[in-house]
Structures are given as structure tokens and as C-alpha cells.
Backbone as JSON, one array per atom type, in Angstrom:
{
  "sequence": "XXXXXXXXXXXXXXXXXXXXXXXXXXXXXXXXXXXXXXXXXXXXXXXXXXXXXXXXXXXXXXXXXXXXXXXXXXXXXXXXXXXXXXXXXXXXXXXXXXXXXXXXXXXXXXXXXXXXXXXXXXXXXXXXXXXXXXXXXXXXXXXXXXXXXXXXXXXXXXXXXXXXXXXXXXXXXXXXXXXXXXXXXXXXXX",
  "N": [[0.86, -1.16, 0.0], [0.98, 2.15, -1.13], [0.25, 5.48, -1.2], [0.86, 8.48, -3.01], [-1.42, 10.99, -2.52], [-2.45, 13.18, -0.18], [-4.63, 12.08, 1.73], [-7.76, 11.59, 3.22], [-9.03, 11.54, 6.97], [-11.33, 9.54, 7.99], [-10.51, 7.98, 5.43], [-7.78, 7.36, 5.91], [-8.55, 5.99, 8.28], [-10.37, 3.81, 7.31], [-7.8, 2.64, 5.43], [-6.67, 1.52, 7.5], [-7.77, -0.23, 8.51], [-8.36, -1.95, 6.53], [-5.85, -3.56, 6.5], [-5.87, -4.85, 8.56], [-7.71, -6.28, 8.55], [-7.24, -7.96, 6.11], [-5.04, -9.49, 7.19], [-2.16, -8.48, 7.76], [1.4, -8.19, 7.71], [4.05, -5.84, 8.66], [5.1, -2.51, 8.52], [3.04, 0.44, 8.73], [2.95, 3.72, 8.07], [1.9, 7.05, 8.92], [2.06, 9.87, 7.29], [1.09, 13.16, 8.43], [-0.38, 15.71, 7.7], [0.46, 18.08, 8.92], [2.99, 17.33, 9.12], [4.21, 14.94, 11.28], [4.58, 11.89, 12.33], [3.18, 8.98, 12.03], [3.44, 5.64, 13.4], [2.32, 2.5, 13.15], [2.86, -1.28, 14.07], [2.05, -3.91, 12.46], [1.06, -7.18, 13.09], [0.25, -10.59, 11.31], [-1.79, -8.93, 11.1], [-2.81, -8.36, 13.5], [-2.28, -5.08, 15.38], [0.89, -4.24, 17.1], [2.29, -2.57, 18.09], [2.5, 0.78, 18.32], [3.58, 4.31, 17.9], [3.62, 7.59, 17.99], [5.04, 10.87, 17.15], [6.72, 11.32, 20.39], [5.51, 10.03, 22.05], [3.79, 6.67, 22.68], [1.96, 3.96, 22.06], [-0.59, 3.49, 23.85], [-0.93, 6.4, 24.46], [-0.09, 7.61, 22.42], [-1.84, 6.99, 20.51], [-4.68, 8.25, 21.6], [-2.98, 10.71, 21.15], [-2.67, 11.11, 18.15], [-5.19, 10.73, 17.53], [-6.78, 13.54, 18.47], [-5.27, 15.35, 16.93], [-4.8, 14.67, 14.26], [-6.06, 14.96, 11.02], [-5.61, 15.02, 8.04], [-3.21, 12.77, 5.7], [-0.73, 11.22, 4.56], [-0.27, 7.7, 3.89], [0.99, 4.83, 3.92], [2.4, 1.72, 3.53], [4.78, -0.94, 4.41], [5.71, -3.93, 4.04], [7.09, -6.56, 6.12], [9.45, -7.91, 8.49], [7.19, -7.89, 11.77], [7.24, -5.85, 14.36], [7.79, -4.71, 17.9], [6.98, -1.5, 18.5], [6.86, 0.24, 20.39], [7.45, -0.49, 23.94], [4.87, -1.85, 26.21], [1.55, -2.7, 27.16], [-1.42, -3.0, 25.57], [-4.36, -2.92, 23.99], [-6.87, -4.89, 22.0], [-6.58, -4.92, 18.69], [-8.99, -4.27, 17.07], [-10.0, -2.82, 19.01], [-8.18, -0.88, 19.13], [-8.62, 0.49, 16.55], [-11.31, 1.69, 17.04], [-11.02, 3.16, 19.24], [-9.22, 5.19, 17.6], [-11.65, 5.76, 16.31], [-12.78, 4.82, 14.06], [-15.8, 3.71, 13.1], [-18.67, 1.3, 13.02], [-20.34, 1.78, 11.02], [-18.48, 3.31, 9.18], [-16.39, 1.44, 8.92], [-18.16, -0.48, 7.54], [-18.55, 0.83, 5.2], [-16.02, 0.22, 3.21], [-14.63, -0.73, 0.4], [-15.54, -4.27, 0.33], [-12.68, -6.32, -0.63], [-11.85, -8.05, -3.16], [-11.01, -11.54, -3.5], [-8.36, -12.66, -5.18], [-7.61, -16.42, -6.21], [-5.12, -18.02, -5.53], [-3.18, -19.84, -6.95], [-4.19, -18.46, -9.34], [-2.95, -16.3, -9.4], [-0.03, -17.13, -8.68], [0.21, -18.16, -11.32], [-0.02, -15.9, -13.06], [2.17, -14.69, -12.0], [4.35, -16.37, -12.77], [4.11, -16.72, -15.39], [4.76, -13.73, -16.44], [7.55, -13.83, -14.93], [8.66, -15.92, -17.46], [8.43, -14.47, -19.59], [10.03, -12.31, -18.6], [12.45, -13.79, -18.35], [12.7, -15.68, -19.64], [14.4, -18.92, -21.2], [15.1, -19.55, -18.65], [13.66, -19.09, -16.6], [12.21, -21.22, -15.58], [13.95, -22.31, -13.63], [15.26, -20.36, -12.09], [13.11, -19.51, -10.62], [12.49, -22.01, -9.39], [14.88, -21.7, -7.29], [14.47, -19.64, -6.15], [11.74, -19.65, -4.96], [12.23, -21.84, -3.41], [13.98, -20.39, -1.76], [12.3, -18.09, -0.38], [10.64, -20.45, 0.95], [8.62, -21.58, 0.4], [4.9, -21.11, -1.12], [3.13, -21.13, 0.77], [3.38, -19.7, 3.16], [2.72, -16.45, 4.73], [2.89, -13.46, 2.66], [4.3, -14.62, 0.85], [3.96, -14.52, -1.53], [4.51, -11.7, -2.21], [7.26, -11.71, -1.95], [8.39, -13.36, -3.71], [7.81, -12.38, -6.02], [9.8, -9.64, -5.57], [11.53, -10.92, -5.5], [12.36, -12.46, -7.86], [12.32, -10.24, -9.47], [14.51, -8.95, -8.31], [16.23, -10.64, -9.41], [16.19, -10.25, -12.48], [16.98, -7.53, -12.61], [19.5, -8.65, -11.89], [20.74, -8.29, -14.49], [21.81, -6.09, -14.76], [19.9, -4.28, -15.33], [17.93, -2.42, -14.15], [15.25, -0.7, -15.23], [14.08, -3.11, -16.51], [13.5, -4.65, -14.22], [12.22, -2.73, -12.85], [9.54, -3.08, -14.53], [9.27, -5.55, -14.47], [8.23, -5.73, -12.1], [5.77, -3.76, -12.15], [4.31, -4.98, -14.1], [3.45, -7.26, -13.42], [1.74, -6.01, -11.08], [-0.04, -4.87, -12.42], [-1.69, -6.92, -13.89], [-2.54, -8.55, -11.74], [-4.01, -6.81, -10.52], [-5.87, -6.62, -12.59], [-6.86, -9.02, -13.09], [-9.05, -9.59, -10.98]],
  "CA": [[0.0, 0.0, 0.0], [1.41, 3.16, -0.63], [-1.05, 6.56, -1.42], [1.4, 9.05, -2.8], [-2.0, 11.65, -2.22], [-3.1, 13.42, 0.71], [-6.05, 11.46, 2.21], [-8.69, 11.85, 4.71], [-8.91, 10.41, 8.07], [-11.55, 8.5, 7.66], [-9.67, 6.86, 5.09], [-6.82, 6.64, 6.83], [-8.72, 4.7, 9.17], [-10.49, 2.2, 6.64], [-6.74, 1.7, 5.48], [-5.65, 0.42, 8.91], [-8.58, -1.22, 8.99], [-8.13, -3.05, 5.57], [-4.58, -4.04, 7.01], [-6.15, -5.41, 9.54], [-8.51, -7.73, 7.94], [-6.0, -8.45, 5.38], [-3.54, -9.99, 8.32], [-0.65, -7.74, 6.85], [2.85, -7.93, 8.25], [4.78, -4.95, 8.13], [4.65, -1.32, 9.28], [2.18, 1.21, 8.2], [3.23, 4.7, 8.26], [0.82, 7.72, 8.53], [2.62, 11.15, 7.34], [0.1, 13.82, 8.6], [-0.27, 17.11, 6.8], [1.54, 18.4, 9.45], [4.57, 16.55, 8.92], [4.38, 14.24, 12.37], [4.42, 10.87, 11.77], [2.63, 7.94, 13.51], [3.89, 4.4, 13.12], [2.36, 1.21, 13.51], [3.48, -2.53, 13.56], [1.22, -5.14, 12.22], [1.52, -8.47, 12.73], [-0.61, -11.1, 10.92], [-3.06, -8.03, 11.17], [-2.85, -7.67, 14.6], [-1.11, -3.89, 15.44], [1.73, -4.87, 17.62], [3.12, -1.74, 18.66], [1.84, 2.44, 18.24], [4.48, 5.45, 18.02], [3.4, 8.95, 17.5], [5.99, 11.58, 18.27], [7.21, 10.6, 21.53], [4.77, 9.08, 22.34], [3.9, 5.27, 22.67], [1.14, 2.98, 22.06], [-2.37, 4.3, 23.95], [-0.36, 7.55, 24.52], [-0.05, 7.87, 21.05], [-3.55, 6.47, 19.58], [-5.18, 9.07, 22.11], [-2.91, 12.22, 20.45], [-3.03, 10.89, 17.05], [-6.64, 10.84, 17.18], [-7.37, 14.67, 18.26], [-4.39, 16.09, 16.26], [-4.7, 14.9, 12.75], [-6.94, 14.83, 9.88], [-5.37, 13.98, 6.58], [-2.36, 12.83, 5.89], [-0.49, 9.91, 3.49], [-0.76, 5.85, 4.59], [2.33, 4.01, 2.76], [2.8, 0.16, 4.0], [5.91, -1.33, 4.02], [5.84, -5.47, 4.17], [8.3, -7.29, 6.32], [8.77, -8.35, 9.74], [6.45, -7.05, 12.66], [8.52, -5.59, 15.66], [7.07, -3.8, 18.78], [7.4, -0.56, 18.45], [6.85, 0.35, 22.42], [6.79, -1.47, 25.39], [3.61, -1.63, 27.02], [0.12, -3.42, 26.91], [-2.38, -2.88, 23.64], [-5.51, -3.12, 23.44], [-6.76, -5.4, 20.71], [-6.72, -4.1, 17.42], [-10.35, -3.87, 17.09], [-10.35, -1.64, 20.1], [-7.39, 0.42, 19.01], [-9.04, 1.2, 15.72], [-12.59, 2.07, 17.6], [-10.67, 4.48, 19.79], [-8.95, 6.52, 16.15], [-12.63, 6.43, 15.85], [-13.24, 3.65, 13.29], [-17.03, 3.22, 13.47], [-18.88, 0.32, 12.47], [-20.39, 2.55, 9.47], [-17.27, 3.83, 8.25], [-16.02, -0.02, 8.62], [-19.04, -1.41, 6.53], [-18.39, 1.37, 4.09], [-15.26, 0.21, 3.19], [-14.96, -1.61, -0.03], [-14.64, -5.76, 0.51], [-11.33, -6.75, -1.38], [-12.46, -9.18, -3.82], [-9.66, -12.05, -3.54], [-7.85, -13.75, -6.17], [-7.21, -17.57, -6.05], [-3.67, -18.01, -5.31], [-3.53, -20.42, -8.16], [-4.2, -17.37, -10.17], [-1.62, -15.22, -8.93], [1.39, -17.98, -9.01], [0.12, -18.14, -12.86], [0.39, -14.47, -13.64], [4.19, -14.23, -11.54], [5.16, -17.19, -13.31], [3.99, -16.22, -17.08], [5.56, -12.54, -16.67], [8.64, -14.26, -14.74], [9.19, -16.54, -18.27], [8.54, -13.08, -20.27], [11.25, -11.74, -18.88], [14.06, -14.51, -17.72], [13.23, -16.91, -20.88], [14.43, -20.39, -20.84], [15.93, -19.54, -17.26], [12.62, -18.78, -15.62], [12.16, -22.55, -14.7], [15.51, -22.94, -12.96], [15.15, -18.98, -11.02], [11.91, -19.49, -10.08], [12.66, -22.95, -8.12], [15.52, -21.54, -6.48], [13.51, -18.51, -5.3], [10.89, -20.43, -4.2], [12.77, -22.57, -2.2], [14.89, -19.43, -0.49], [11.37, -18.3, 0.47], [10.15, -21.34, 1.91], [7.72, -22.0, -0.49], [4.36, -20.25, -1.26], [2.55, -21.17, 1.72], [3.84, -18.52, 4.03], [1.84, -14.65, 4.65], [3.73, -12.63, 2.29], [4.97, -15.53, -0.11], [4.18, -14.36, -3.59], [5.27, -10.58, -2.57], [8.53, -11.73, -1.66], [8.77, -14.11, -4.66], [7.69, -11.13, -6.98], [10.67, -9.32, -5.2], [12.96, -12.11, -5.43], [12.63, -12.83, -9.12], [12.8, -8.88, -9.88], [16.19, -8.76, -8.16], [17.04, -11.5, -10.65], [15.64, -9.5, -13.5], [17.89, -6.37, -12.51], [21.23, -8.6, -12.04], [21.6, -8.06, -15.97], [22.15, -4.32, -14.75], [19.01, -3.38, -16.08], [17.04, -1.84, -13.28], [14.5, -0.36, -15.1], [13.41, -3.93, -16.58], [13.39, -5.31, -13.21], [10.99, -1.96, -12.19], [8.75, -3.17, -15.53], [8.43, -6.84, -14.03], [6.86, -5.58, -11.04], [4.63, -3.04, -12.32], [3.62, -5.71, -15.18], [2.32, -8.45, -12.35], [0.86, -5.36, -10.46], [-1.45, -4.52, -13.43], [-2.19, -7.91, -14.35], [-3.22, -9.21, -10.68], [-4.86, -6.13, -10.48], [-7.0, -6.93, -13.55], [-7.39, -9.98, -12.87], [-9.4, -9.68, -9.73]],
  "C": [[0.9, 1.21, 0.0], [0.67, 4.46, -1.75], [0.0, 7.64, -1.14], [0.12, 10.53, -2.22], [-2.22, 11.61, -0.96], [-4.48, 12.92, 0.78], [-6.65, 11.52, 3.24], [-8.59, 10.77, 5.79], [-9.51, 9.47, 8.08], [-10.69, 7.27, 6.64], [-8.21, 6.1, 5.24], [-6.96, 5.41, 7.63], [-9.08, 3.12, 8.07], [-8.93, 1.65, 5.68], [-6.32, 0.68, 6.53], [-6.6, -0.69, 8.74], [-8.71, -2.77, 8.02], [-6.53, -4.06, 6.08], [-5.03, -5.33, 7.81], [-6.8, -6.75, 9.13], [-7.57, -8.61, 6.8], [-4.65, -9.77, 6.04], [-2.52, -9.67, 7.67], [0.25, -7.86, 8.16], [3.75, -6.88, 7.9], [5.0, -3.55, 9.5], [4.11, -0.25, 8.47], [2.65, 2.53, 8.73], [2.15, 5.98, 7.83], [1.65, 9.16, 8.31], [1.52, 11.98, 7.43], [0.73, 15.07, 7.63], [0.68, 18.13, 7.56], [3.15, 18.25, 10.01], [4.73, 15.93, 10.55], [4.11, 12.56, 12.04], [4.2, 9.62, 12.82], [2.86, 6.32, 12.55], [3.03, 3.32, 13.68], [2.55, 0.01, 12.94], [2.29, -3.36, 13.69], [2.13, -6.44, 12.08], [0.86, -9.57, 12.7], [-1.93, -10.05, 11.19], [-3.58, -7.22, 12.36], [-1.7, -6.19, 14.94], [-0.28, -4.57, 17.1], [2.3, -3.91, 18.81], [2.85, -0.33, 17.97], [2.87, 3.89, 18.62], [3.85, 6.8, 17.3], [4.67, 10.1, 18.02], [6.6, 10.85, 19.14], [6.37, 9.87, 22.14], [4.22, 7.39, 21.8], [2.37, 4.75, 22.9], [-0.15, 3.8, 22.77], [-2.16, 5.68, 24.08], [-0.3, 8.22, 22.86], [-1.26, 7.52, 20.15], [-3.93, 8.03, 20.08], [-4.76, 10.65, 20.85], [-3.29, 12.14, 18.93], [-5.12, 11.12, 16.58], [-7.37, 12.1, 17.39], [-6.6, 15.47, 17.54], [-4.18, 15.86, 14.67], [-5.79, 14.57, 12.02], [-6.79, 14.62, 8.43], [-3.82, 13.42, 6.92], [-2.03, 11.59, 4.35], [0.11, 8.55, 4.36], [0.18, 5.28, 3.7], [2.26, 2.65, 4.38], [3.65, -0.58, 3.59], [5.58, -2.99, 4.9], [7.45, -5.72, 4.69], [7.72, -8.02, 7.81], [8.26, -7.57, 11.0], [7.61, -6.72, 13.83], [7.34, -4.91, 16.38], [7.69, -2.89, 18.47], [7.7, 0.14, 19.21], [6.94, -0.82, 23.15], [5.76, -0.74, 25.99], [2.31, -2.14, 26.19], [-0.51, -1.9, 25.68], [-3.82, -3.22, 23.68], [-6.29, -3.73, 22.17], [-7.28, -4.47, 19.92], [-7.82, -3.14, 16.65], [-10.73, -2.76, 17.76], [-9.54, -0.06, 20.09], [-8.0, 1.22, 17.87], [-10.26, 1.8, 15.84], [-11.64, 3.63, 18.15], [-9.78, 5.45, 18.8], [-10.31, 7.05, 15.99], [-13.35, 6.02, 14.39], [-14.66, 3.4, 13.77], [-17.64, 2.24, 12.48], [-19.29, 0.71, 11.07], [-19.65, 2.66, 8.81], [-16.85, 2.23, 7.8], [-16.41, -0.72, 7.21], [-19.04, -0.77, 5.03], [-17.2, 1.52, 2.97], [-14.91, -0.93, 1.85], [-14.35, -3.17, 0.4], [-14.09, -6.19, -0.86], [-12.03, -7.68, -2.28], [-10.8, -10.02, -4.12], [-9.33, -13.18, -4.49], [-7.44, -15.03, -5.96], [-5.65, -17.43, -6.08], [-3.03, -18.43, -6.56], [-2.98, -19.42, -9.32], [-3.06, -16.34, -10.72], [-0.53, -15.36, -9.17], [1.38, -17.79, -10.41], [0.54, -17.14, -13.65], [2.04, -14.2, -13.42], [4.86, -14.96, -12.58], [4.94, -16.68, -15.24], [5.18, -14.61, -17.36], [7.03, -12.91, -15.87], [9.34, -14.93, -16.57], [9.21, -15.4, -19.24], [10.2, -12.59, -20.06], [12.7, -12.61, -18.69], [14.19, -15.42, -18.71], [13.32, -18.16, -20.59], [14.62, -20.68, -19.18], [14.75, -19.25, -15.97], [12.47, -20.01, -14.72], [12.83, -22.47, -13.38], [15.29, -21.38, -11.94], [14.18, -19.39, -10.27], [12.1, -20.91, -9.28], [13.25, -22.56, -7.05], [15.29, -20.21, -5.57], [12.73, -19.1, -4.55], [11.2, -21.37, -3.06], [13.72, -21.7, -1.15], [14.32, -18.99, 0.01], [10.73, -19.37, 1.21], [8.87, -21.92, 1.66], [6.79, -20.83, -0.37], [2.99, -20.27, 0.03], [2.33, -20.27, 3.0], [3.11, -17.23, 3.79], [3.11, -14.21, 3.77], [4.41, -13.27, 1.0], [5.02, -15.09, -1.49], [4.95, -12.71, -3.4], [6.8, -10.95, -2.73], [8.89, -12.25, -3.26], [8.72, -13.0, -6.0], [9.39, -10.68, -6.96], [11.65, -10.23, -5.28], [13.57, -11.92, -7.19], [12.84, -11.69, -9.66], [14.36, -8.18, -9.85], [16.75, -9.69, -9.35], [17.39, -10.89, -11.63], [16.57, -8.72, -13.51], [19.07, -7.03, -12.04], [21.64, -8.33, -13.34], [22.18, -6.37, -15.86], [21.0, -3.46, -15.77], [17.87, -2.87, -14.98], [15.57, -1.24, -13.73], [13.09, -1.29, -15.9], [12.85, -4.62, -15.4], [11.99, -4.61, -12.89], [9.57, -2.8, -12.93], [8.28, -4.54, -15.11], [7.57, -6.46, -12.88], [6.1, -4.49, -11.4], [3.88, -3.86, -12.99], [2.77, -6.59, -14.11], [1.47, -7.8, -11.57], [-0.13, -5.14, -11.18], [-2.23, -5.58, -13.52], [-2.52, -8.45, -13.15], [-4.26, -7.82, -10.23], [-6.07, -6.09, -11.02], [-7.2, -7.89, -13.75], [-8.54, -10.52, -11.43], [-11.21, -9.78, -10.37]]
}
């Protein structure tokens, strides 16, 4: 996820909130209009850990929630970390108290989700596009340095894997062209 536009709070919130249902791993970053920036760590969907300013976890929901109103929502995939120490309130409860209401929630479009199936099909067709006879032989040994495709996060990584491949010929801006190409095409395939 990343929303180079300024966006409203509400939709700030139904981002977190798609995160959430999603079970994303990563950290979600909120740049407010006033250039302050509030961090949180998801993990499998659950938020993990809450930084605003100096502030930490319900200390930081609380200010975050009377001090900003737009801002930009970028999500960076990896692994979850706490971000504070100190108890959390589940996720559900942290995104009630931003002020997530069940309306806004329900108004939120539901994702429509692609068969996995689907997805492997598209990486792997625009993987042999660009690597040729050599797609076979990359694409195992990717797959097996992720850990197969079973894992949260499995096909991004594998995207990302086989892209670095793509850009060892020193062509960086074919590598960019494989992942925008599988972004369109799982996009329009949905």
C-alpha cells in the first residue's frame, strides 16, 4: 500500500482497517499534513506496537486521534517488531478508539480475492517473459529461499525475489517493468 495523495482520516482509518482484515505484516506509516508521523506494527493483522511523536502505544492512539486529519498511509511489508513497550488493546479496540465506526467499517470496499492459483500463474507467465528459458531454474531456487508459497507474504517476496534476478543483468529499469507488469495484471485480474 502506498497513497502518494493526501487522504482523509476516515480513510486513513479504513486503510488500517483493511490491514487489519487483510492480516498484513509490516509497518504502516501515517505522514500527517503536518509533517508528524505515527507508526504502527502489524503483525498477521494484529497492530503490535503504536508510536506517534514521543509518544507510545495508547499515549499515542489518544494524540493521534485529536491532532490529525489527513495525511499519506504508505505500508511497508516485512517483519512485525514492537514498536513500544507496554500493553495494547486489541486491534479492534485500538481502531474504535482513532474512531473507526462500524459505518465507516461497513463502508469500506470488501477486497475481492484472487485464487492463489491465479496469482502464481500471472508471476510465473511474466517471470518466463522476462528470464526466458531460465525462468524454470530462477523461479525454483527462489521459491525454495522463500520457503515456499505457503507462508503470509509468499508471492510478494517471490515477486521481489525474481525482480532482483531480472535487474542482475544491470538493467534496473526492466526489473521496475516486471513488477509493475504483475501489479497490473493481478490487479486486472481480480
Amino acid at each position: 500500500m502506498n497513497l502518494d495523495a493526501i487522504i482523509s482520516y476516515p480513510e486513513i482509518l479504513q486503510g488500517l482497517e483493511q490491514l487489519h482484515r487483510d492480516q498484513r505484516t509490516g509497518t504502516a506509516r501515517v505522514t500527517t499534513s503536518e509533517n508528524q508521523l505515527l507508526q504502527l506494527g502489524f503483525d498477521n493483522g494484529e497492530i503490535v506496537g503504536v508510536t506517534f511523536g514521543s509518544k507510545h502505544n495508547l499515549e499515542a492512539i489518544k494524540l493521534f486521534a485529536v491532532t490529525s486529519r489527513t495525511g499519506r498511509l504508505i505500508f511497508s511489508e516485512g517483519r512485525a517488531r514492537a514498536l513500544a513497550d507496554g500493553e495494547l488493546p486489541s486491534t479492534a479496540a485500538i481502531l474504535r478508539r482513532l474512531g473507526l465506526t462500524d459505518a465507516l467499517a461497513a463502508s469500506a470496499p470488501t477486497p475481492t480475492v484472487m485464487p492463489a492459483a491465479v496469482m502464481i500463474t500471472v508471476i510465473e507467465r511474466e517471470a518466463i517473459e522476462f528470464l526466458g528459458p531460465m525462468a524454470s531454474i530462477i523461479w525454483a531456487e527462489q521459491l525454495a529461499k522463500i520457503g515456499g508459497l505457503a507462508k503470509p507474504g509468499a508471492l510478494q517476496k517471490l515477486t521481489e525475489a525474481l525482480a532482483r534476478e531480472i535487474g542482475k543483468t544491470g538493467d534496473a529499469a526492466k526489473a521496475q517493468l516486471f513488477r509493475t507488469n504483475v501489479a497490473k495484471k493481478l490487479a486486472s485480474s481480480k
